[in-house]
Every structure is written in structure tokens, then in C-alpha cells.
C-alpha angles and dihedrals in degrees: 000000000000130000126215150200131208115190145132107298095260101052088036085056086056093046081060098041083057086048099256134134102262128168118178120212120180098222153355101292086050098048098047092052083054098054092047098052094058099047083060092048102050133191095108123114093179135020123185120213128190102239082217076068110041109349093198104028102174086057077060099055093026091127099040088047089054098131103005131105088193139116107027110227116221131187110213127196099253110217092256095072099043091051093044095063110082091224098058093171087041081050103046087034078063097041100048084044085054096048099039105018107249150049121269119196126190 
């Protein structure tokens, strides 16, 4: 099983770099084809979608996802939004609590 991201094209050239699946798409439309796309083809147990892009992704995809548990359909912070509020680590410190459950300080 893959995973998958799907993000703006710069923050989808960093999930690469990182040596992820990443597809950019410039907007909505685009994002939602993608994910379409890769629902029908299977073989993903997790895709990744910027919430600047679809903020609820598996609302996108409700019909094709009828019957399947896979993949898992995740909405994911795009950099635009971290970037935009003016207390990024307050921000990311509120980001990383929501997705694990607590609060990690180094």
C-alpha cells in the first residue's frame, strides 16, 4: 500500500524531496481530479490532501469511497496557512497537539 500527498506545487516539491507521492494541483478542480484519480486506481492506504486545496476531501470523493475503507483520507494544514498566521510555532505547537494528542517541546 502507497501513500500519497496532494498540495500546492511548492509544498508538493518538498513532500518529494522528502521521498513522498506528491502531486501538486493549483487549485480545487485540479485537486479533486487527482484525488480521484487515485480512489479508482487503488493501492493507497493514505492520501494526503492540503485543506487550502479541499478542506474536506472525503466529501469530494463521498460517491467513488461508497464501500471502501481505503484509502484513508486525510486533510493536512497547506503552508499558506501556517505562514499566514502571525504565531507560526503557536501555530505548529497546535497543529502537531490536534493530530497526536499532546504537546511535544524541545
Amino acid at each position: 500500500m502507497k501513500i500519497a500527498v496532494i498540495a500546492d506545487p511548492e509544498a508538493a516539491q518538498g513532500f518529494r524531496l522528502a521521498g513522498l507521492e506528491a502531486y501538486a494541483a493549483a487549485s480545487a478542480e485540479e485537486a479533486r481530479a487527482r484525488l480521484e484519480n487515485l480512489v479508482q486506481a487503488g493501492g493507497y492506504a493514505l492520501v494526503a490532501v492540503d485543506q487550502g486545496l479541499l478542506p474536506e476531501p472525503e466529501k469530494a470523493v463521498e460517491r467513488l469511497m461508497r464501500g471502501k475503507d481505503l484509502p484513508v483520507l486525510l486533510p493536512i494544514a497547506g503552508l499558506k496557512e501556517a505562514f499566514q498566521n502571525p504565531d507560526v510555532e503557536g501555530y505548529m505547537r497546535e497543529l502537531v497537539k490536534r493530530t497526536i494528542g499532546f504537546d511535544i517541546k524541545l
